[in-house]
C-alpha positions in Angstrom: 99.3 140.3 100.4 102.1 141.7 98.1 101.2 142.0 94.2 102.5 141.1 91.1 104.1 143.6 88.9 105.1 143.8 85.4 107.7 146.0 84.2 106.7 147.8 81.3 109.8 148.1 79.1 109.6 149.8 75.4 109.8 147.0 72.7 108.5 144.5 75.2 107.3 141.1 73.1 103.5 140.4 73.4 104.2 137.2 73.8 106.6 137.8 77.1 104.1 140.0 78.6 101.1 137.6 78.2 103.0 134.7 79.6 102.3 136.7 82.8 99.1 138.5 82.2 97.5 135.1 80.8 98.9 133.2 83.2 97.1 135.5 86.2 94.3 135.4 84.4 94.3 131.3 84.9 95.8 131.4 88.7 92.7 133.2 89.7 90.5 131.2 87.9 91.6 128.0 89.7 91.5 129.5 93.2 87.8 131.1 92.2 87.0 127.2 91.6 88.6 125.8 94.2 86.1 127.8 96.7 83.3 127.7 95.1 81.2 126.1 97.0 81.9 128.2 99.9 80.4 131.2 97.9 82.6 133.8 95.8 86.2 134.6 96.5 88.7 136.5 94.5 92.7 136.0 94.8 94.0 138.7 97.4 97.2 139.1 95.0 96.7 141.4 92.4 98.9 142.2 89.3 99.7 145.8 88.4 102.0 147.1 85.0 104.3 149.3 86.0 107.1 151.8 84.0 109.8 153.3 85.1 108.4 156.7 84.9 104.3 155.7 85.0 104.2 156.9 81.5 102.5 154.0 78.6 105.2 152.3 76.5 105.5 151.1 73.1 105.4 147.6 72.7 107.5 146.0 69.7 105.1 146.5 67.3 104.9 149.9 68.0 101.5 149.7 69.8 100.8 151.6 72.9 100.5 149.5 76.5 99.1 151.7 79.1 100.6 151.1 82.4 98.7 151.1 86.1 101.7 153.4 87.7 105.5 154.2 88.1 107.8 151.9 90.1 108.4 153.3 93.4 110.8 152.9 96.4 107.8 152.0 98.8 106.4 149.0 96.6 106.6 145.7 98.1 106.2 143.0 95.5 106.0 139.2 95.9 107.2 138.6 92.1 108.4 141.4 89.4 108.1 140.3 85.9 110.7 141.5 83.4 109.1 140.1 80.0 111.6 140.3 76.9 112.0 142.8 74.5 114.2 144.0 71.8 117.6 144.8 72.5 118.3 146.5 68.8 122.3 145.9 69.4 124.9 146.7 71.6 124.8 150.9 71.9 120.8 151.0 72.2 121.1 148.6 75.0 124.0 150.3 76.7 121.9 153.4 76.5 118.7 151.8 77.6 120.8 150.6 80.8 122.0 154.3 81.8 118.4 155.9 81.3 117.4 152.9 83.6 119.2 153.7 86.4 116.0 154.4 88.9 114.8 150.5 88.1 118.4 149.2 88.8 118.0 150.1 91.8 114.6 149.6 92.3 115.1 146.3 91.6 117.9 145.6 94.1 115.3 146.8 96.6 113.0 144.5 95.4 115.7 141.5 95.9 116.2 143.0 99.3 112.4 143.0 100.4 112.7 139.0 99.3 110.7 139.3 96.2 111.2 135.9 93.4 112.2 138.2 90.5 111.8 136.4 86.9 113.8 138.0 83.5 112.9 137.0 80.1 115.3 137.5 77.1 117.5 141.3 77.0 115.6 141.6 80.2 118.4 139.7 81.8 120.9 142.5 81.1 119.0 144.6 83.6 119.3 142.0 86.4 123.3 141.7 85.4 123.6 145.4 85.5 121.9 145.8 88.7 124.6 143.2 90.5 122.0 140.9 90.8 123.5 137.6 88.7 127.0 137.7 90.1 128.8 134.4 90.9 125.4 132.7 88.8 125.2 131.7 85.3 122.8 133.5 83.3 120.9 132.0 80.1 121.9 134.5 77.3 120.6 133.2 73.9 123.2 133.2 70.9 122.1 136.3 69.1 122.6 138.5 72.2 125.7 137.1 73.2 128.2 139.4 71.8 126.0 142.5 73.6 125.8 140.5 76.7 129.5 140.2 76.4 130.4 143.1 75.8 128.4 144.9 78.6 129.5 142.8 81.1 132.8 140.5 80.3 133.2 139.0 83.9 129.7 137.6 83.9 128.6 134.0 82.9 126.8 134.0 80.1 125.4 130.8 79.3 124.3 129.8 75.9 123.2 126.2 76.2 121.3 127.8 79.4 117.4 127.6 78.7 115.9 128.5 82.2 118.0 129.0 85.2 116.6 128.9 88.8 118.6 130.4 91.8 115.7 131.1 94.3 114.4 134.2 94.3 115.9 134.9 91.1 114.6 132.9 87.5 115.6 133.4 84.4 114.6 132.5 80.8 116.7 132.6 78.0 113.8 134.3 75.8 109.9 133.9 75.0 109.9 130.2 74.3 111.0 129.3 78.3 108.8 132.2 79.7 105.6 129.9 80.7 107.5 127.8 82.8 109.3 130.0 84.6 106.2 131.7 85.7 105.0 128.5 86.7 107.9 128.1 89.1 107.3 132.1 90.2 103.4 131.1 90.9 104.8 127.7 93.0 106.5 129.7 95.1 104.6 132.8 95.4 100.5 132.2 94.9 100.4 128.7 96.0 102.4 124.6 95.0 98.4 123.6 93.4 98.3 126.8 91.1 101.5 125.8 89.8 100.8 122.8 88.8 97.6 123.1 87.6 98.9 125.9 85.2 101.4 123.5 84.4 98.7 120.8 83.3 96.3 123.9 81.8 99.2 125.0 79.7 100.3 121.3 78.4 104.0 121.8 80.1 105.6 118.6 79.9 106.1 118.0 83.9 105.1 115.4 86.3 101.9 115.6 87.7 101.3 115.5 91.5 98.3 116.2 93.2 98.8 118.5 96.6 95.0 119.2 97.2 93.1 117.0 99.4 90.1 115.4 98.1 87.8 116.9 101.1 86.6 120.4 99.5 86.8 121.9 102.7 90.6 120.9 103.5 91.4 122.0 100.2 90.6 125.7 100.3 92.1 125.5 103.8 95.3 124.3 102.1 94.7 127.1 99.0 94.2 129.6 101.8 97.3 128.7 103.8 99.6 128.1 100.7 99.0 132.3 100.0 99.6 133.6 103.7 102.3 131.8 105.3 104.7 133.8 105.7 102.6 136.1 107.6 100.9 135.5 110.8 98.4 132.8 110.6 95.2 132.3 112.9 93.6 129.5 112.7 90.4 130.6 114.1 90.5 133.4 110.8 90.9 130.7 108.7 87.9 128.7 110.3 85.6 131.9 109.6 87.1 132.6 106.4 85.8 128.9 105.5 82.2 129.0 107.1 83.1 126.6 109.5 84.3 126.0 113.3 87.7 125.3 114.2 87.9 122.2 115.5 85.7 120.4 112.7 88.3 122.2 110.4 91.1 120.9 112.7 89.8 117.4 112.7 88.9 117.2 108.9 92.1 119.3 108.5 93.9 116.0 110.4 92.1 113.1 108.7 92.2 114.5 105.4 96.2 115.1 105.4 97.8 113.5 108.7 98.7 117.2 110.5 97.3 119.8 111.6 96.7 123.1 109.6 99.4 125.0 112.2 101.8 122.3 111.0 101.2 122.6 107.6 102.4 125.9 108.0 105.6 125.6 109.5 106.1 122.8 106.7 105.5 125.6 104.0 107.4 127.5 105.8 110.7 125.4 106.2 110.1 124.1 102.3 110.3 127.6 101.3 113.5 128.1 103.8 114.8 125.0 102.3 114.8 126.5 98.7 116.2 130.0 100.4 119.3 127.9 101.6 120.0 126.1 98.6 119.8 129.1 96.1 120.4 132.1 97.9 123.5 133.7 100.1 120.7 135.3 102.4 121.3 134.8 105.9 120.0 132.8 108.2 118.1 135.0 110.3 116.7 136.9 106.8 115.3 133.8 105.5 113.6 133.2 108.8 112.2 136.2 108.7 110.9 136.2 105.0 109.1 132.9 105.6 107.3 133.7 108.4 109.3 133.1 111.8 109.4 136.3 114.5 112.2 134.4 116.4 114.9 132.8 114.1 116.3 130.8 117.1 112.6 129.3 116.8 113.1 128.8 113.3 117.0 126.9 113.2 115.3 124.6 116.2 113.0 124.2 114.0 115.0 123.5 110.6 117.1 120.7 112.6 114.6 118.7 114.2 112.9 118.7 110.9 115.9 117.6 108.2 118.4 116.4 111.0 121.3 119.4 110.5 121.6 123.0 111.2 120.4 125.3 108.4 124.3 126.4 108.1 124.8 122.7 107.6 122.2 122.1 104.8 123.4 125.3 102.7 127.0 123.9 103.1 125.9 120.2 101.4 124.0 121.8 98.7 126.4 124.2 97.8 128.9 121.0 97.8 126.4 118.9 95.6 126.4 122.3 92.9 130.3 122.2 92.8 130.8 118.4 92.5 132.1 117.5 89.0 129.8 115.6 87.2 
C-alpha cells in the first residue's frame, strides 16, 4: 500500500510537521486496537520524511530534522504532506521556488499517479507554481498576500479562505487549519473510522458518526477493506487475514451491515469516484481506474445504477451547484 510522505522544507514550523507525524502516530494506534483481539497487526501504510535532495533540513528554529530520503520520480504516494514554513518575503520565496524546480515537478507526478496532496501555509505557493491550483481558489493568509500576489497575479488568492478542499488537493491557510485537513487526507486515504476517530481524539468540532459495526469481527473486516480498495480485493484473503472462514465472515459480514463485504467495496469505491467527479477534472476512465475498476465500462454501469445518472451527468450537476449564485 502506498506511503505517506512529508516534504521536508527548510524553515518548516514544528507545529505543521507534527500535525502529520502526531496524527500517524494516532491512525496506527486506532487500527492496532481495532484488531486486537485477532492478535498484533501494524498499519501497512508507512510515513517517510523526504527532501528534495535527501539531505536534513533546518527547521525554523534552526534545528536540524533528518530526513528518511530524497523525493524521487519512481515514488508512488497515497498523500504528500507539505507542512508550513517561513516564507521570509517576496525575493526568498521567489528564489526558493526556482531552486525547487525538481519537487515542482515531482509533485505534478504525484497529482498524476492520483495521490490527495495537502499544503499548509507558504507551502501553497509550491502547489500554485507547480500549475496545480489553477481555476481553484487557494487560502492565502493576509500577511502573505502581497508575496502570493506578486508571484502569481492570475491566481485566486483567497483571504477569508481557511481550508479549501478540491479532491485530491487540500489546502490550509496556515498551522491553525492543519489538523483538520489531515483529518480529511486520512478519510480518504487510510480509512472513513480513522478519520473520525482522530477527529474526536483531537477535540475537532465535527459531527460524530459511527461507521464501525459493533461485531469485532465485521469491524476489522471493514478497517481492512477501507485501506485496500482500490486494489484487487479477495475475499477469501480477507477471511485468512481475520482467522476466520469465508462464509461465517460473509454471513456476519451481512447481518452486521445489510451487504456483503464485495459490495462494500464497490460502495467505497464509487464514494471515492463520487468525490473524484465533484472535485477533480480527471477523466472518467482515470477515476475508474484510481478507485479500483479494471474495466471503466464496468465502472459507469456501475455509477448509474447506483445514483441514477451517468458519471458525465453527476460532474455536470455539481459543477452547476459550485457556480450557482448564492
Amino acid at each position: 500500500m502506498p506511503d505517506f510522505a512529508l516534504i521536508a522544507l527548510d524553515g518548516a514550523y514544528h507545529a505543521s510537521v507534527g500535525a502529520l507525524t502526531d496524527s500517524f502516530i494516532l491512525a496506527r494506534d486506532r487500527i492496532e486496537q481495532v484488531f486486537a483481539d485477532s492478535g498484533p497487526m501494524r498499519m501497512e501504510t508507512g510515513l517517510r520524511i523526504l527532501s528534495i535532495d535527501g539531505a536534513p533540513i533546518r527547521m525554523a528554529d534552526g534545528r536540524p530534522l533528518e530526513v528518511d530520503g530524497a523525493i524521487s520520480s519512481t515514488d508512488e504516494h497515497a498523500f504528500v504532506w507539505l507542512p508550513a514554513f517561513r516564507a521570509m518575503g517576496y525575493a526568498a520565496m521567489e528564489e526558493r521556488l526556482e531552486r525547487g524546480h525538481a519537487l515542482l515537478g515531482w509533485l505534478q507526478q504525484q497529482a498524476d499517479r492520483g495521490a490527495v496532496i495537502g499544503a499548509s501555509g507558504a507551502s501553497a505557493l509550491f502547489l500554485m507554481a507547480a500549475g496545480l491550483t489553477r481555476d481553484i481558489a487557494v487560502p492565502i493568509a493576509r500577511a502573505l498576500q502581497p508575496v502570493a500576489r506578486a508571484l502569481f497575479p492570475r491566481h485566486r488568492a483567497e483571504e477569508q479562505l481557511g481550508l479549501a478542499d478540491h479532491g485530491d488537493l487540500l489546502i490550509a491557510n496556515g498551522m491553525g487549519n492543519d489538523l483538520a485537513l489531515i483529518v480529511r487526507a486520512m478519510e480518504r486515504t487510510l480509512s472513513p473510522d480513522v478519520g473520525r476517530w482522530l477527529t474526536s481524539i483531537m477535540g475537532l468540532d465535527r459531527e460524530e458518526e459511527e461507521l464501525l459495526a459493533s461485531d469485532p469481527l465485521v469491524a476489522r473486516a471493514q478497517i481492512w477493506l477501507e485501506q485496500r480498495f482500490t486494489g484487487p480485493i479477495g475475499i477469501q484473503q480477507l477471511a485468512e487475514a481475520l482467522s476466520t472462514s469465508q462464509p461465517t465472515l460473509v454471513r456476519r459480514f451481512r447481518k452486521a451491515l445489510g451487504l456483503t463485504p464485495k459490495s462494500y467495496v464497490q460502495q467505497l469505491r464509487l464514494q471515492a469516484a463520487t468525490r473524484m467527479l465533484e472535485k477533480s477534472n480527471r477523466s472518467i476512465d482515470r477515476i475508474a481506474e484510481l478507485v479500483g475498476f479494471s474495466d471503466s465500462r464496468l465502472f459507469r454501469s456501475m455509477f448509474r445504477q447506483r445514483t441514477g445518472m451517468a458519471a458525465t451527468q453527476w460532474r455536470e450537476a455539481a459543477q452547476a451547484r459550485r457556480n450557482r449564485p448564492g
